[in-house]
C-alpha positions as a printed NumPy array, in Angstrom:
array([[ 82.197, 161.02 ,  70.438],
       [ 78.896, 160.999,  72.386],
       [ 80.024, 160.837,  76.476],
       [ 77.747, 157.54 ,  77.163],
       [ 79.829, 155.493,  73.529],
       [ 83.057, 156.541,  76.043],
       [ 81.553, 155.677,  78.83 ],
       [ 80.883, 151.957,  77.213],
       [ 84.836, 151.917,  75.785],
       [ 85.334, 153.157,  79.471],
       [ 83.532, 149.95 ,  81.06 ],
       [ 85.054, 147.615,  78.464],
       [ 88.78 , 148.225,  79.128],
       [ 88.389, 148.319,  82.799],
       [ 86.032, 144.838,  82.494],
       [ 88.445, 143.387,  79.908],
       [ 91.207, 143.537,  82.11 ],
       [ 89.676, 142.844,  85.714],
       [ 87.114, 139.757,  85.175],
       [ 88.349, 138.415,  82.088],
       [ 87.674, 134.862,  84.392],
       [ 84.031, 135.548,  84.37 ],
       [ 83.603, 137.006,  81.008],
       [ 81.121, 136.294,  78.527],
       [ 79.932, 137.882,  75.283],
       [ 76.892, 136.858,  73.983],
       [ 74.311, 137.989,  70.981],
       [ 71.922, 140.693,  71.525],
       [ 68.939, 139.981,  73.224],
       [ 65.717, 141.621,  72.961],
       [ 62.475, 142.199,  75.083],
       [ 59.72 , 144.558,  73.429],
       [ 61.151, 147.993,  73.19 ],
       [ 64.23 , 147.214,  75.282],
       [ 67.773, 146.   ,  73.836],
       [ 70.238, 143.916,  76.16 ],
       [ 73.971, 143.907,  75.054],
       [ 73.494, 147.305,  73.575],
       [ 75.821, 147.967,  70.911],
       [ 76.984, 144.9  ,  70.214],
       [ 78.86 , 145.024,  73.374],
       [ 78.985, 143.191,  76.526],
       [ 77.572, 141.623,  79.434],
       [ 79.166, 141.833,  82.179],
       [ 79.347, 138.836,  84.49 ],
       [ 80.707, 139.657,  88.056],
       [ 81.784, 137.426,  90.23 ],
       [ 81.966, 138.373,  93.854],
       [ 83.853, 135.114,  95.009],
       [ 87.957, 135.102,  95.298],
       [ 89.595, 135.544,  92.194],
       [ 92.004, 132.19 ,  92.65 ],
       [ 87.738, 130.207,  92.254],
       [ 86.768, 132.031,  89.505],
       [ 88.027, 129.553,  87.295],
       [ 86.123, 126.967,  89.061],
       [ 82.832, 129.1  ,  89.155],
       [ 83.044, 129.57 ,  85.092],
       [ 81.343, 126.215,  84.292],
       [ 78.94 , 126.693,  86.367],
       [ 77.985, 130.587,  85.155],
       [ 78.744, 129.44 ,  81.712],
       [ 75.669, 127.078,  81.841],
       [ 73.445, 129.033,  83.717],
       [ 73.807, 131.75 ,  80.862],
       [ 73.711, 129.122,  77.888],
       [ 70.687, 127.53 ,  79.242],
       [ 68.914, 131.292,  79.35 ],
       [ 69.761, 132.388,  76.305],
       [ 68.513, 129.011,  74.641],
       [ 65.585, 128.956,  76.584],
       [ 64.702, 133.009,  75.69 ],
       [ 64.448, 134.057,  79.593],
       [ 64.17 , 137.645,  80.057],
       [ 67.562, 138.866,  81.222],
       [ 66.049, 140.15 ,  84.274],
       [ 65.274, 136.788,  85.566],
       [ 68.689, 135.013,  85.121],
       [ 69.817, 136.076,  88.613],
       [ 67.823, 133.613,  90.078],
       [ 69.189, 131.158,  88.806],
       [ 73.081, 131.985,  89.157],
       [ 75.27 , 130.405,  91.501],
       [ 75.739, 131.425,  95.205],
       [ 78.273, 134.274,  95.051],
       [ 78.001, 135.391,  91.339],
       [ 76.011, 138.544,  90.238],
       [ 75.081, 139.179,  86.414],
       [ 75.787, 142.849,  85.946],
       [ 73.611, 143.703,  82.537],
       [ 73.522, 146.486,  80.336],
       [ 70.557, 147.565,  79.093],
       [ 69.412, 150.337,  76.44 ],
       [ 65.816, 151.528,  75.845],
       [ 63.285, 153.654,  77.338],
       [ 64.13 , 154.409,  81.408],
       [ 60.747, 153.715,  82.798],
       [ 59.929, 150.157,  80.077],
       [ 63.24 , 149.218,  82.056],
       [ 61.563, 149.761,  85.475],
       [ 58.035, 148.204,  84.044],
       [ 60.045, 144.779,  82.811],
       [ 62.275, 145.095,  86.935],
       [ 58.934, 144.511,  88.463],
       [ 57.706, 141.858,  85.469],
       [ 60.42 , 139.528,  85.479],
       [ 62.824, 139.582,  88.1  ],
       [ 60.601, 138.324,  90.989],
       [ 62.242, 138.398,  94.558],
       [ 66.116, 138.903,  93.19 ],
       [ 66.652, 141.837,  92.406],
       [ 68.256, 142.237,  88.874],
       [ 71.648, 143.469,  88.344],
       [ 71.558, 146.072,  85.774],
       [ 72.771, 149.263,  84.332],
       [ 71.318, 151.319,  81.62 ],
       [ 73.443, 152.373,  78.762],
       [ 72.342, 155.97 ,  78.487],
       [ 73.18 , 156.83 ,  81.933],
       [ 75.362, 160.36 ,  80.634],
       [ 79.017, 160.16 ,  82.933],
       [ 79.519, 163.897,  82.338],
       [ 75.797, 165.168,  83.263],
       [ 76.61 , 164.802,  87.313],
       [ 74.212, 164.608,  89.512],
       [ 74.095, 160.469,  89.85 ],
       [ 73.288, 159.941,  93.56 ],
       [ 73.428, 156.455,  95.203],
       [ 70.851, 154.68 ,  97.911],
       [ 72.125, 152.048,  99.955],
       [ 69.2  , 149.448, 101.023],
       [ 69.942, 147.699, 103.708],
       [ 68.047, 144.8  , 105.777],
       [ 69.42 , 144.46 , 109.886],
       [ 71.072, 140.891, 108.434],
       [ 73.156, 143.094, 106.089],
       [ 72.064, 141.857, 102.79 ],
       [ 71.076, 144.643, 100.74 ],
       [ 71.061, 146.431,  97.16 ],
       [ 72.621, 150.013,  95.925],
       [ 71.017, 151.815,  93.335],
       [ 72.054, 154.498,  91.719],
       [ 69.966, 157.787,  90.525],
       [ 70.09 , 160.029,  87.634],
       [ 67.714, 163.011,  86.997],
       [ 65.676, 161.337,  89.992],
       [ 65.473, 158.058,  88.145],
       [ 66.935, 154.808,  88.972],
       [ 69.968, 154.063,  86.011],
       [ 71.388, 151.242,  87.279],
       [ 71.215, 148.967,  90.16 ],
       [ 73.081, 145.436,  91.886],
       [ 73.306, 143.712,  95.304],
       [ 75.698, 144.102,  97.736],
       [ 76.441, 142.931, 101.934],
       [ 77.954, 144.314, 104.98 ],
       [ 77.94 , 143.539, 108.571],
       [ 75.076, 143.204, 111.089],
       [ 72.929, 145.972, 111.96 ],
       [ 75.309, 146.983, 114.851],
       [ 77.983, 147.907, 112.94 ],
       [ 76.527, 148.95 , 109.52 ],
       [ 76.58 , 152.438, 107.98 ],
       [ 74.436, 154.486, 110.266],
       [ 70.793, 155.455, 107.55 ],
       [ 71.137, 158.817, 106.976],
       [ 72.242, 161.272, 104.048],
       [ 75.489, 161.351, 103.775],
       [ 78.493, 162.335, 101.279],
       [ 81.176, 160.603,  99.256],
       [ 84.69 , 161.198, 101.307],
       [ 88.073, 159.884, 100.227],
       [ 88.243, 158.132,  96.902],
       [ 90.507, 155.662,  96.966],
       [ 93.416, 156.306,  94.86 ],
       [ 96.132, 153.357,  95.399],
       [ 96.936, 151.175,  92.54 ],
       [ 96.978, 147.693,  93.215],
       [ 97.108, 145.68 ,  89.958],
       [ 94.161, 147.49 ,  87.398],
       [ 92.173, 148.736,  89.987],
       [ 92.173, 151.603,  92.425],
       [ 90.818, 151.521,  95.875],
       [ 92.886, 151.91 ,  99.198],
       [ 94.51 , 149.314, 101.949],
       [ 91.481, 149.25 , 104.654],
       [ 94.105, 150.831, 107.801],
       [ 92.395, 148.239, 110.104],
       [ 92.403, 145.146, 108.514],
       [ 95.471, 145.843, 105.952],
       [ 93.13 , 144.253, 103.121],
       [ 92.89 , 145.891,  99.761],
       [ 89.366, 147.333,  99.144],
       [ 88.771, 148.06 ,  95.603],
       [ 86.729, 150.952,  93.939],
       [ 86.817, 152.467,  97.365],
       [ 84.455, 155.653,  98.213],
       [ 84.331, 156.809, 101.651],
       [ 80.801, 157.101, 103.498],
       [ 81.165, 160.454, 105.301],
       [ 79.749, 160.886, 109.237],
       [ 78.469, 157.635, 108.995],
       [ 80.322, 155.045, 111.028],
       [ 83.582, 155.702, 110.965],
       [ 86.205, 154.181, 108.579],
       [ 82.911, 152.866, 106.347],
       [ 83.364, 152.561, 102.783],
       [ 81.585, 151.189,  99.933],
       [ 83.783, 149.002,  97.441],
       [ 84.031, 146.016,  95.81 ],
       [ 84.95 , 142.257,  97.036],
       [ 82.903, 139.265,  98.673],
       [ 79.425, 138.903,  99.329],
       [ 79.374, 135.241, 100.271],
       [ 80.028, 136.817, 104.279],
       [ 79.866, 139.838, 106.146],
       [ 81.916, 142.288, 106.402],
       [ 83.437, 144.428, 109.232],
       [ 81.191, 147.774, 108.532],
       [ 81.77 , 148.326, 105.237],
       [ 79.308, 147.94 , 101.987],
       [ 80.32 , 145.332,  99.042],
       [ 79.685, 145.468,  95.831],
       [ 80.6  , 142.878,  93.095],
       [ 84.055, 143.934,  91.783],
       [ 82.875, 145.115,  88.274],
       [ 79.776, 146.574,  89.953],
       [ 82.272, 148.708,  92.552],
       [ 83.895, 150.014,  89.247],
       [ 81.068, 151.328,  88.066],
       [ 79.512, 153.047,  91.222],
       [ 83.534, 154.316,  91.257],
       [ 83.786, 156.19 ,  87.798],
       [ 79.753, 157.549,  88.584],
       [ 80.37 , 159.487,  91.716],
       [ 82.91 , 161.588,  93.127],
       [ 83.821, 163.317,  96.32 ],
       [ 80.865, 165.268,  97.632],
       [ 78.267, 162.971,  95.987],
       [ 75.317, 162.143,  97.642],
       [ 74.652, 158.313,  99.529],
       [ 71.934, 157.854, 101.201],
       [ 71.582, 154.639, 103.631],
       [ 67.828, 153.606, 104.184],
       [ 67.067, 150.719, 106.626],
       [ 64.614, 148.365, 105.191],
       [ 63.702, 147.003, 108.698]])
């Protein structure tokens, strides 16, 4: 078996069991010389709010997607248009830079949640930039072979207490259970944080994982949940983060 068709059987059991609230299958979709849903797969819809609203986001991110697909959007520019809290994670297969040429086409001032389906789990050498503005919005994108493979929003605090820029390293990975996810108990605030990676000689106790991006957090980065589980099963202690101020 090819290592990217495991990494996709990967992403579906973990996504099967951990947003099956927010999940939606829908046909292929395709732009030019790119293919969305690749293999008859999935999309992946992530949503970042509590997992007790989910059910009460679903109408809502159900018609938001019906009303794209019907109306033959480009995938990139559904983000826009999904409600507050709720990031479209969307897998995408087709030639790296077309990707990056359709990013800058169609997804406008959001950036597009995305990650491309030839990214190769067992190559190594996927590195990670964290983007980060002084409110603590931001985006983390993630590199392979110097390329951007896949990319998606995330928060943290203030500028005061956010991960100092810099090149740093992945630490701890978080290896509690809790449910089907790993991650770690955050020692300060005795909150689970899941898909937890440790930002080394940055601030201290800063990790990147998934859970809210409706507020800040305390220091650490946040990713949507499925989005954290990705970025998780990419890197591994000693990989390489980089946190670049955009102001």
């Amino acid at each position: 078996m090819k290592p990217f068709v495991l990494f996709i059987l990967i992403f579906q059991a973990f996504f099967t069991i951990s947003i099956s609230a927010a999940e939606r299958i829908l046909p292929p979709v395709k732009f030019g010389n790119l293919k969305f849903r690749p293999n008859g797969t999935w999309v992946y819809v992530g949503a970042s709010v509590s997992e007790e609203k989910l059910a009460a986001a679903k109408p809502a991110i159900d018609a938001v997607l019906d009303r794209c697909t019907k109306d033959g959007s480009h995938p990139f520019s559904w983000q826009a248009l999904a409600p507050a809290g709720v990031t479209f994670i969307i897998p995408v297969s087709g030639d790296i830079d077309e990707i990056h040429t359709d990013l800058a086409k169609y997804s406008g001032n959001i950036n597009a949640a995305w990650i491309w389906d030839d990214i190769d789990p067992k190559a190594g050498s996927v590195s990670t930039k964290i983007f980060l503005w002084a409110n603590g919005l931001g985006y983390v994108d993630l590199y392979q072979h110097g390329k951007i493979v896949c990319s998606m929003p995330c928060r943290t605090s203030a500028r005061s207490k956010q991960p100092h820029a810099g090149v740093w390293k992945v630490g701890e990975v978080g290896s509690q259970k809790q449910g089907s996810e790993s991650g770690r108990m955050s020692r300060k605030w005795k909150a689970w944080m899941p898909w937890a990676l440790e930002i080394t000689n940055s601030n201290p106790g800063c990790f990147l994982h998934g859970g809210n991006l409706l507020s800040a957090s305390d220091g650490c980065v946040r990713l949507p949940r499925p989005g954290a589980a990705i970025v998780y099963h990419l890197l591994k202690a000693g990989s390489e983060i980089e946190v670049v101020y955009l102001d």
